[in-house]
ROROPA-173747 format. One record per atom (N, C-alpha, C): residue number from 1; residue in three letters; atom name; x negated, y, z negated. Coordinates in nm, 2 decimals. Atoms other than C-alpha are relative to their C-alpha. Example, Ala and Ser with C-alpha at 12.3 -4.5 7.8 and 13.67 -1.06 7.14 Angstrom:
2
1, Ala, N, -0.09, -0.12, 0.00 .
1, Ala, CA, -1.23, -0.45, -0.78 .
1, Ala, C, -0.09, 0.12, 0.00 .
2, Ser, N, 0.09, -0.11, 0.00 .
2, Ser, CA, -1.37, -0.11, -0.71 .
2, Ser, C, 0.08, 0.11, -0.08 .
***
This chain:
139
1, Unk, N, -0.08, 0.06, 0.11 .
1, Unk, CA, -0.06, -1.50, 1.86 .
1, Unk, C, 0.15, 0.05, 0.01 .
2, Unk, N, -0.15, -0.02, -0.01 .
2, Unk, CA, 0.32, -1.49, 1.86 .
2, Unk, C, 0.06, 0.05, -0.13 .
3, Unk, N, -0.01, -0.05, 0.16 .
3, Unk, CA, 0.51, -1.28, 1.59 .
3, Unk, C, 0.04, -0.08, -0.05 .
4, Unk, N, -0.08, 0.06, 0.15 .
4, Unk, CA, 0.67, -1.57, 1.41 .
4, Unk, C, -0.13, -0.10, 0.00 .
5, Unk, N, 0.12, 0.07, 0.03 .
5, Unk, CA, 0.27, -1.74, 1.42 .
5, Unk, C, -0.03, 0.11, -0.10 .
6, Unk, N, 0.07, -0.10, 0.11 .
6, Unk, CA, 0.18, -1.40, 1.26 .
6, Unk, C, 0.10, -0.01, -0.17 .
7, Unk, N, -0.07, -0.03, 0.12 .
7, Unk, CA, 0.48, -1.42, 1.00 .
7, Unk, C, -0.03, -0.15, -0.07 .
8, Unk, N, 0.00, 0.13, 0.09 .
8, Unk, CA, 0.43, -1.77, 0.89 .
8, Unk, C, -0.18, 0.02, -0.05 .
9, Unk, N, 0.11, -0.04, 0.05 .
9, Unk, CA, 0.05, -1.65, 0.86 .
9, Unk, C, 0.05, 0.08, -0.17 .
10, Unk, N, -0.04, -0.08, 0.15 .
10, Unk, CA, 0.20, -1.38, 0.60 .
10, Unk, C, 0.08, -0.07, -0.05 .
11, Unk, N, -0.10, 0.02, 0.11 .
11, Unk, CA, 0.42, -1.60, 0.46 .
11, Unk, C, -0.13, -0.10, -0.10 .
12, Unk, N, 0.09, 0.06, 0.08 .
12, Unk, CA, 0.14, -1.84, 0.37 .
12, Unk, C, -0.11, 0.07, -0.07 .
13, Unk, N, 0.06, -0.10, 0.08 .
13, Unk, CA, -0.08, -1.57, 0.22 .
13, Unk, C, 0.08, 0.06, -0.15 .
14, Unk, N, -0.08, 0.00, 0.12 .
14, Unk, CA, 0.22, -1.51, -0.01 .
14, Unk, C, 0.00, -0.05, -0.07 .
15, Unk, N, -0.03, 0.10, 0.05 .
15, Unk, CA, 0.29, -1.85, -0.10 .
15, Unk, C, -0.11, -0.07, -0.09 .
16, Unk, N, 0.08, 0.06, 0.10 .
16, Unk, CA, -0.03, -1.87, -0.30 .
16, Unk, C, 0.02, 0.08, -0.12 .
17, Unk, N, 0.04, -0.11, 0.12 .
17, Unk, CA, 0.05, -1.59, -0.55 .
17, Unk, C, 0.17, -0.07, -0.07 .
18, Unk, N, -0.10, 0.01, 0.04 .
18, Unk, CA, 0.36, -1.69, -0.77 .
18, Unk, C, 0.07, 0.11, -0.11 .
19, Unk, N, -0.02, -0.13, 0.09 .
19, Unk, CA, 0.35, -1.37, -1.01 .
19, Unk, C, 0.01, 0.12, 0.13 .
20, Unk, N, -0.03, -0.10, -0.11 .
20, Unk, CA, 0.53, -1.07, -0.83 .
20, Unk, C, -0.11, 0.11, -0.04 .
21, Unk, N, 0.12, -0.08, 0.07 .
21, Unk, CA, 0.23, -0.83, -1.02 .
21, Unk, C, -0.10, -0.02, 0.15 .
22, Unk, N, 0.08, 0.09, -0.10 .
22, Unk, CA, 0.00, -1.04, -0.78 .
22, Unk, C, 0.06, 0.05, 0.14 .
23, Unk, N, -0.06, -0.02, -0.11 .
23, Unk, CA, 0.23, -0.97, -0.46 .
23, Unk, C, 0.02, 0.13, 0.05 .
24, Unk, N, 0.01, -0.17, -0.01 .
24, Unk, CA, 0.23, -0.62, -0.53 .
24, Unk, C, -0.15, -0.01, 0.03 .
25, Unk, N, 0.13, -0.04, 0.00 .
25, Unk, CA, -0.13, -0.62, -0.58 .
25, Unk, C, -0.03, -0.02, 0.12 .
26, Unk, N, 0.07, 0.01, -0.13 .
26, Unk, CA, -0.18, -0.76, -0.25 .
26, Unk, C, 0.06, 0.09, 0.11 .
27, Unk, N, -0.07, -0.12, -0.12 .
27, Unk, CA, 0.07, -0.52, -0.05 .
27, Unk, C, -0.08, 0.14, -0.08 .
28, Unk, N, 0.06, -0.12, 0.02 .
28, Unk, CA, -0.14, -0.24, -0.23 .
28, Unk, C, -0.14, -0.04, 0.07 .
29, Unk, N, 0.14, 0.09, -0.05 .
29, Unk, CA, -0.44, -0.42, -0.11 .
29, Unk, C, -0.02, 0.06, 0.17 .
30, Unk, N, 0.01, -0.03, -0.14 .
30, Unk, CA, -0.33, -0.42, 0.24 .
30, Unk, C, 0.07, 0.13, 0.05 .
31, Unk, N, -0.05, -0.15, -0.07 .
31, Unk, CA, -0.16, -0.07, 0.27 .
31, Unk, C, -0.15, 0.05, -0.02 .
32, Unk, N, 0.10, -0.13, -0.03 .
32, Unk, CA, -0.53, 0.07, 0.18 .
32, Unk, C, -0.14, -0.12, 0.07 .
33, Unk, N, 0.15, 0.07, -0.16 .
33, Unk, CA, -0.75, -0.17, 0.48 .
33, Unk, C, 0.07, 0.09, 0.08 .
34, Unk, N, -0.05, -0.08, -0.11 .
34, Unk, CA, -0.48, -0.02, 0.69 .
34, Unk, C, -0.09, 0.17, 0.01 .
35, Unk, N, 0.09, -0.16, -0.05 .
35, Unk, CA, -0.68, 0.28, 0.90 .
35, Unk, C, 0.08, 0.16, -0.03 .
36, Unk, N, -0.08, -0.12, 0.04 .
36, Unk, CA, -0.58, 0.64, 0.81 .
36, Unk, C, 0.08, 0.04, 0.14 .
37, Unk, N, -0.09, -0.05, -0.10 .
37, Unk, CA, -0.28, 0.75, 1.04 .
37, Unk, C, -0.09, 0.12, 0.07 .
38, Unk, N, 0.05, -0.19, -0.02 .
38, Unk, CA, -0.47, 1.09, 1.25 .
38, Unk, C, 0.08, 0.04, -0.02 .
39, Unk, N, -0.09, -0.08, 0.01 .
39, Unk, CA, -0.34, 1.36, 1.12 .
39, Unk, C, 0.08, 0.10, 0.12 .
40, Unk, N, -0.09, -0.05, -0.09 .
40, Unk, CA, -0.20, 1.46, 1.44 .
40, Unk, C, 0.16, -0.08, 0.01 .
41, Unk, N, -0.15, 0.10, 0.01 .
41, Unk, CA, 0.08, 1.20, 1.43 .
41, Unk, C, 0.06, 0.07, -0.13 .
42, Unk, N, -0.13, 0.02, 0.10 .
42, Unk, CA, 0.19, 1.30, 1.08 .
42, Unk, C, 0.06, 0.15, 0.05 .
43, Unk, N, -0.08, -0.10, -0.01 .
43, Unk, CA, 0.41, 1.55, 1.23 .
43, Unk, C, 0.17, -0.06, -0.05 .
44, Unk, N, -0.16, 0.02, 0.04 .
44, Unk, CA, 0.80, 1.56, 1.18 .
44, Unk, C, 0.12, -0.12, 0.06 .
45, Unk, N, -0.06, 0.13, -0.12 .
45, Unk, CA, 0.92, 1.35, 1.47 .
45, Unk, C, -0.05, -0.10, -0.08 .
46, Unk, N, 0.05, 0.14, 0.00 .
46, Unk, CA, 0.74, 1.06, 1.34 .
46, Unk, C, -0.02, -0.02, -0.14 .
47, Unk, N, -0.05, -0.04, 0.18 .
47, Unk, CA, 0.88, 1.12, 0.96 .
47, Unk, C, 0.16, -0.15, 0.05 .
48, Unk, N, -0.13, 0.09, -0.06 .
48, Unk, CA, 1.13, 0.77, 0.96 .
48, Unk, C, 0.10, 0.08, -0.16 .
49, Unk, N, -0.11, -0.03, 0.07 .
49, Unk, CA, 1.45, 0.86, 0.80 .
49, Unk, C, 0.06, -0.11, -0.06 .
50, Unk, N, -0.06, 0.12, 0.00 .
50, Unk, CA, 1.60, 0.66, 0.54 .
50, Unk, C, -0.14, -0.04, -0.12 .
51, Unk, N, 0.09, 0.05, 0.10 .
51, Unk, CA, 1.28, 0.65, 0.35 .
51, Unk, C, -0.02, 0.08, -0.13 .
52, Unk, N, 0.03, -0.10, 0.10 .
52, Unk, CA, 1.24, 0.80, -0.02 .
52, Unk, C, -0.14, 0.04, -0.03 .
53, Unk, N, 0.10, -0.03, 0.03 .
53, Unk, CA, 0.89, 0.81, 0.02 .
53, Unk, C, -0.02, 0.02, 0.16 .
54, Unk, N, 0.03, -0.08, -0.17 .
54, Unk, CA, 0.70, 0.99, 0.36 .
54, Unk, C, -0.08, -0.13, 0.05 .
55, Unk, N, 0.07, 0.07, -0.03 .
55, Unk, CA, 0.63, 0.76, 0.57 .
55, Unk, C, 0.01, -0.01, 0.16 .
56, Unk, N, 0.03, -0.07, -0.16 .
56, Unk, CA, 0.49, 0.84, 0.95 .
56, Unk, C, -0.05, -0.10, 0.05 .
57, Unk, N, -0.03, 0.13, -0.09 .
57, Unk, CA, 0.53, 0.59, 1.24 .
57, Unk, C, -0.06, 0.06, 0.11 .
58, Unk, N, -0.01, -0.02, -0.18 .
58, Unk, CA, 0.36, 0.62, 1.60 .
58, Unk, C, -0.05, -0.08, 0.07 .
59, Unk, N, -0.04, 0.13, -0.14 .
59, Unk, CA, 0.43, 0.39, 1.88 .
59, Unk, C, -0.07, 0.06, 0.11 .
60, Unk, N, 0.10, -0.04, -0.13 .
60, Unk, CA, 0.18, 0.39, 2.19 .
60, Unk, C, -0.01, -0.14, 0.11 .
61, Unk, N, -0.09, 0.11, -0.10 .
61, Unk, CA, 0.29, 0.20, 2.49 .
61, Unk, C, -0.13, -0.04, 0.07 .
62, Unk, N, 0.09, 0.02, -0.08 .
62, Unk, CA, -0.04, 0.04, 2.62 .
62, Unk, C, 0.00, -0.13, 0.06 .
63, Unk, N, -0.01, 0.10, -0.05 .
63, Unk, CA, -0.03, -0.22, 2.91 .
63, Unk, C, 0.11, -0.10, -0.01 .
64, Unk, N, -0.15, 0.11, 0.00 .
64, Unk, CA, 0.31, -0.34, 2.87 .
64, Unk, C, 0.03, -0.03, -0.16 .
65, Unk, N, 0.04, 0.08, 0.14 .
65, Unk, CA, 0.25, -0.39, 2.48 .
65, Unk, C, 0.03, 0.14, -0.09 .
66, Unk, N, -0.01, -0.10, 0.04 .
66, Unk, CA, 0.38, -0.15, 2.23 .
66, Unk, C, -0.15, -0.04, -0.17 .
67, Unk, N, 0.07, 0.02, 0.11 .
67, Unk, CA, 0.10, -0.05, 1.94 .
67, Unk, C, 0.09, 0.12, -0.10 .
68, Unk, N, -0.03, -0.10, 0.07 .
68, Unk, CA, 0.19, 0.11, 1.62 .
68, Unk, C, -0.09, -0.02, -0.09 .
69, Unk, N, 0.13, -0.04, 0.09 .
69, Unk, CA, 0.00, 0.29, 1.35 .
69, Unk, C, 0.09, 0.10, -0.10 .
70, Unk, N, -0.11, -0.06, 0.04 .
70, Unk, CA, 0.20, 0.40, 1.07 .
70, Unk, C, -0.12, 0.07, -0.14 .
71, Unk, N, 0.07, -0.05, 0.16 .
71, Unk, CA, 0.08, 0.60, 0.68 .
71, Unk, C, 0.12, 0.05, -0.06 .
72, Unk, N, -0.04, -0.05, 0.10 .
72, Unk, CA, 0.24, 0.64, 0.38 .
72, Unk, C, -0.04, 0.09, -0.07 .
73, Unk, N, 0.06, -0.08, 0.10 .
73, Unk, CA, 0.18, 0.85, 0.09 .
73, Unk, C, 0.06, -0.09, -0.14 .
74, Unk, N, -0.10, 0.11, 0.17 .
74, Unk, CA, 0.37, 0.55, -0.18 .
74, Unk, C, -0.11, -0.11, 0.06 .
75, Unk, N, 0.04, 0.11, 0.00 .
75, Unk, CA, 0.10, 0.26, -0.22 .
75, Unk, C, 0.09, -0.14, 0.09 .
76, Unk, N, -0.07, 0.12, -0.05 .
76, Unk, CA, 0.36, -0.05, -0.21 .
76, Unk, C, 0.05, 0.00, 0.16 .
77, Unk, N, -0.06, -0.04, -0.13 .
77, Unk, CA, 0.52, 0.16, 0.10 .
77, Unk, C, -0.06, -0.06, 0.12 .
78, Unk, N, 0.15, -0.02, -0.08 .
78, Unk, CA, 0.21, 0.18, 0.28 .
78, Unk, C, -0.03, -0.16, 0.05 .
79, Unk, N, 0.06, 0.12, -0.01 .
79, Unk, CA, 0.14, -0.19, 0.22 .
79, Unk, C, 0.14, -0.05, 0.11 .
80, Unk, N, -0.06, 0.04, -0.11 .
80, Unk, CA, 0.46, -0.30, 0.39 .
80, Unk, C, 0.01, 0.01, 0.16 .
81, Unk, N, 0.02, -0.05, -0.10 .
81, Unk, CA, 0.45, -0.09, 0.66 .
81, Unk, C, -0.11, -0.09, 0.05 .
82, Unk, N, 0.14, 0.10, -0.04 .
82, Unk, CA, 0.09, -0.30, 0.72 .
82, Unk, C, 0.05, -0.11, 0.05 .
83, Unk, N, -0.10, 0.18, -0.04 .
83, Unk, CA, 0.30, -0.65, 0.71 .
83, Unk, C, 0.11, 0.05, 0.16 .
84, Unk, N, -0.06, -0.02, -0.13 .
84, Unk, CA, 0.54, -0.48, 0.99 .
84, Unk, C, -0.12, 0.02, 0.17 .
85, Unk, N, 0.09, 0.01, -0.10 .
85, Unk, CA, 0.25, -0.36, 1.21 .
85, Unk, C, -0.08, -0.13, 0.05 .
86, Unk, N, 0.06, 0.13, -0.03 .
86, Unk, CA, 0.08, -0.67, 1.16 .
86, Unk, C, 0.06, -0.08, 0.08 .
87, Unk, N, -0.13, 0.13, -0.09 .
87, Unk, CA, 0.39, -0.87, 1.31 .
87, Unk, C, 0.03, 0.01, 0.12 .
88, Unk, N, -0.11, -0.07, -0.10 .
88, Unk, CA, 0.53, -0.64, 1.54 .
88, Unk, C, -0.15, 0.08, 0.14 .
89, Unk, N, 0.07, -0.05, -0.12 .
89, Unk, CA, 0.21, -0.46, 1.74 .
89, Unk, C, -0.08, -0.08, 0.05 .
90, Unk, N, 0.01, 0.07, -0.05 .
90, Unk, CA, 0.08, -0.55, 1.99 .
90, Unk, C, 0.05, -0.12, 0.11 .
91, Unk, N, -0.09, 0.15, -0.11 .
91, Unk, CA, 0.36, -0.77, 2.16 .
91, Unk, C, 0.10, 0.14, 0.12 .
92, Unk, N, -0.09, -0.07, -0.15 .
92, Unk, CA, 0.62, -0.64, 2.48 .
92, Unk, C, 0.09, 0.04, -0.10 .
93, Unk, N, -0.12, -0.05, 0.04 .
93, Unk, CA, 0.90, -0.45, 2.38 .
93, Unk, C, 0.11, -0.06, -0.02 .
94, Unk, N, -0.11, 0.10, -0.01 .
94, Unk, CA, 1.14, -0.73, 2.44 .
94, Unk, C, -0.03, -0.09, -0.09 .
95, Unk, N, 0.04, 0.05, 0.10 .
95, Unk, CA, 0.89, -0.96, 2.23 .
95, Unk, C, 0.09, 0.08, -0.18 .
96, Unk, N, 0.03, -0.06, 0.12 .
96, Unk, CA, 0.96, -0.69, 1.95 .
96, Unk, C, 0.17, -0.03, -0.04 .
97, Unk, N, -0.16, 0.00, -0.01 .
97, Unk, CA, 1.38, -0.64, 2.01 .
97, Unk, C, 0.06, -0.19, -0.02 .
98, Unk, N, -0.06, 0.13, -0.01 .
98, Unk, CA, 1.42, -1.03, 2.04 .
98, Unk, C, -0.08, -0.09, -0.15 .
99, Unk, N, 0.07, 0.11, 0.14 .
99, Unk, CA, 1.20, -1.14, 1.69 .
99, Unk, C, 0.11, 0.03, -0.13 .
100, Unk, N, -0.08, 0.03, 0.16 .
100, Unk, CA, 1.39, -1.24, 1.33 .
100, Unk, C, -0.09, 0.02, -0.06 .
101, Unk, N, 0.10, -0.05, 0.10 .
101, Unk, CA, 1.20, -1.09, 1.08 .
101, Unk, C, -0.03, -0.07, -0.14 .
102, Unk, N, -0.03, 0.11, 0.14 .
102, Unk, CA, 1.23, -1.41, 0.83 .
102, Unk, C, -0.11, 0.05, -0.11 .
103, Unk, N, 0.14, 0.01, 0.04 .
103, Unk, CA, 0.88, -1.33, 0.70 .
103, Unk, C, 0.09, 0.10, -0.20 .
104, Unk, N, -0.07, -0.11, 0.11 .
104, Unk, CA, 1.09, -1.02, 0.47 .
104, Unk, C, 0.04, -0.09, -0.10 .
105, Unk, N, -0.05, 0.10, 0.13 .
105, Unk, CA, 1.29, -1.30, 0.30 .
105, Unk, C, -0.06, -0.14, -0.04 .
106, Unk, N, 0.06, 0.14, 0.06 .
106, Unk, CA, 1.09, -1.60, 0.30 .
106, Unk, C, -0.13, 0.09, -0.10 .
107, Unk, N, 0.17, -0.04, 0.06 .
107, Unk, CA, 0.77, -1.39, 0.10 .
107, Unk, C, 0.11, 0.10, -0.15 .
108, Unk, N, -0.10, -0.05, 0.08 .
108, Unk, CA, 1.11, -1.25, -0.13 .
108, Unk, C, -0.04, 0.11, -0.03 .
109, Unk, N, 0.02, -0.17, 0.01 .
109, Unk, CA, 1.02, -0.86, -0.05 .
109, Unk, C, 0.15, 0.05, 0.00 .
110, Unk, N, -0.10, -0.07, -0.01 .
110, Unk, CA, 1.39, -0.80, 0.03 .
110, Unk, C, 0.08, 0.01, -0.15 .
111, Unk, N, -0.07, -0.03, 0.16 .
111, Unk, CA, 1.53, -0.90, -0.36 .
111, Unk, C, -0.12, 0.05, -0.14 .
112, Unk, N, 0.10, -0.11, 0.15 .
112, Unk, CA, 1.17, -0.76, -0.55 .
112, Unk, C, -0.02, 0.12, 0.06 .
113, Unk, N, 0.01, -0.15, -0.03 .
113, Unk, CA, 1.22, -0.41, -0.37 .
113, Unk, C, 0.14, 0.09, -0.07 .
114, Unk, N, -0.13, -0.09, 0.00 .
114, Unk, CA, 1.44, -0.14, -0.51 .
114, Unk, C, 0.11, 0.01, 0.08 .
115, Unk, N, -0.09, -0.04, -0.19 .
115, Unk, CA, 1.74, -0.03, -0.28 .
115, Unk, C, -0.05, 0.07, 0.04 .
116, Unk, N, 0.05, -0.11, -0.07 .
116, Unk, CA, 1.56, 0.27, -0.21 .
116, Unk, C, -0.10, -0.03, 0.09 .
117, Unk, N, 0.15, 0.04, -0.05 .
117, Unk, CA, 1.21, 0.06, -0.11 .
117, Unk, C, 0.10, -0.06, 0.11 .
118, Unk, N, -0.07, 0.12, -0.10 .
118, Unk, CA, 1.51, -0.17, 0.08 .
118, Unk, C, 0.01, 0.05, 0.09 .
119, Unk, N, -0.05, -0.10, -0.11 .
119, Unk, CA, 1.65, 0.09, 0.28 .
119, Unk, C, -0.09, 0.05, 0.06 .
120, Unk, N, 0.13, -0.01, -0.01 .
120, Unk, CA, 1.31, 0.20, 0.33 .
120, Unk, C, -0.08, -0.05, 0.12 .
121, Unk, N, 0.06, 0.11, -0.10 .
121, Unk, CA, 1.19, -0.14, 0.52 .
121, Unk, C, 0.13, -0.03, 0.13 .
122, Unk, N, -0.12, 0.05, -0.13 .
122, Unk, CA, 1.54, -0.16, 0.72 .
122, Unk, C, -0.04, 0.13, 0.07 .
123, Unk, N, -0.03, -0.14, -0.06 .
123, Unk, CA, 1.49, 0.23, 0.82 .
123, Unk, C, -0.12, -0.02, 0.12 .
124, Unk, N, 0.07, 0.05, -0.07 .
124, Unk, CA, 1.13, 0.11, 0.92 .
124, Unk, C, 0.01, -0.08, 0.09 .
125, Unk, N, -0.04, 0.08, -0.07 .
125, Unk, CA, 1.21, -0.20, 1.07 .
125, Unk, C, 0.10, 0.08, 0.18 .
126, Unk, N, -0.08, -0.05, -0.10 .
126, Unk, CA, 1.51, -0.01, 1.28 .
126, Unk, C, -0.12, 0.08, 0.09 .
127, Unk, N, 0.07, -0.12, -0.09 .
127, Unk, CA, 1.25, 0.29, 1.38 .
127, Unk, C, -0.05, -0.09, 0.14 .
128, Unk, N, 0.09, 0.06, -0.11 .
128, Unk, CA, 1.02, 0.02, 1.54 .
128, Unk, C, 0.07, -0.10, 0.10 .
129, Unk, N, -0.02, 0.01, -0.15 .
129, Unk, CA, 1.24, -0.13, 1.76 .
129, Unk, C, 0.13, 0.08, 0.06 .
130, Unk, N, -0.06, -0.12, -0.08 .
130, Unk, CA, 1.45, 0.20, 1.86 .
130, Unk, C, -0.12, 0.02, 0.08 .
131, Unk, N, 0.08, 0.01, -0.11 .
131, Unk, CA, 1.09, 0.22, 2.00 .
131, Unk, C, 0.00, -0.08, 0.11 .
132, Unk, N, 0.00, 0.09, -0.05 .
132, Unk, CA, 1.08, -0.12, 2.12 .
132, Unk, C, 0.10, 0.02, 0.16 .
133, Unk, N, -0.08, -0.01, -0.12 .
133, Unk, CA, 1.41, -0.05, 2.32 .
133, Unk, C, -0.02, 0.16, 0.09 .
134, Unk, N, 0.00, -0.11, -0.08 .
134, Unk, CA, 1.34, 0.28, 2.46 .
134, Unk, C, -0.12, -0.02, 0.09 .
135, Unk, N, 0.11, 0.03, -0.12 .
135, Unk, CA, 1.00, 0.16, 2.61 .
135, Unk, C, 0.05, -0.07, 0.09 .
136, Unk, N, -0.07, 0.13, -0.08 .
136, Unk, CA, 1.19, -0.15, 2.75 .
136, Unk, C, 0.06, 0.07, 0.07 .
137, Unk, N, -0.07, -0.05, -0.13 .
137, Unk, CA, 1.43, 0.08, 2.93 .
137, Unk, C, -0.11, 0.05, 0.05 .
138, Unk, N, 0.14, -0.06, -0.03 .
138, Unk, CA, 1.10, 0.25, 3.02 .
138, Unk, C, -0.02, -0.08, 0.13 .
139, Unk, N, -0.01, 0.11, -0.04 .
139, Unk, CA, 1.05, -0.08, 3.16 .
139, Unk, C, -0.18, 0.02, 0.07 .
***
């Protein structure tokens, strides 16, 4: 599946809820299916900056395809992070550097998040493809 087959999946999962209560409920929903990060990853390196809540990122370069596996400790946090892995793992590095992330503003996460949750998902967003491009030069 291609990330913008996966984002229009998430956007149509959105598009049935019209109460933001409901929208939350489901990004708490899906931050706790998401698997528990091992606690070997939550170390400091893999702490993204930029977030007011802890929230621990790690990228694993398998077969040409970057995976990520991220945990929060903030519910809503948690659940986004889920919507980014969902989109983003599993594709090539160049897949990850070359996608538009419409999904953020068509499911209207970027104007019902705080600035702090905003900054948050851009800090996210950036982490995962400063991976993206550093595997790519990897190549």
């Amino acid at each position: 599946m291609t990330i913008n087959e996966i984002q229009d999946e998430i956007i149509d999962e959105f598009s049935g809820l019209d109460d933001w209560m409901d929208k939350y409920q489901l990004l708490i929903d899906l931050g706790n299916e998401q698997e528990p990060l091992d606690e070997k990853y939550k170390i400091e390196s893999n702490l993204i900056d930029g977030c007011q809540s802890r929230v621990w990122l790690q990228a694993d370069y398998v077969d040409g395809k970057l995976n990520f596996t991220a945990e929060s400790d903030a519910l809503i946090v948690k659940g986004i992070v889920a919507l980014l892995i969902r989109a983003l793992s599993g594709h090539t590095p160049q897949e990850i550097l070359d996608a538009d992330l419409y999904f953020i503003e068509e499911i209207g996460l970027k104007e019902h998040l705080s600035p702090t949750r905003s900054n948050g998902l851009l800090a996210m967003v950036k982490q995962m493809r400063v991976y993206a491009l550093a595997f790519n030069a990897k190549g």
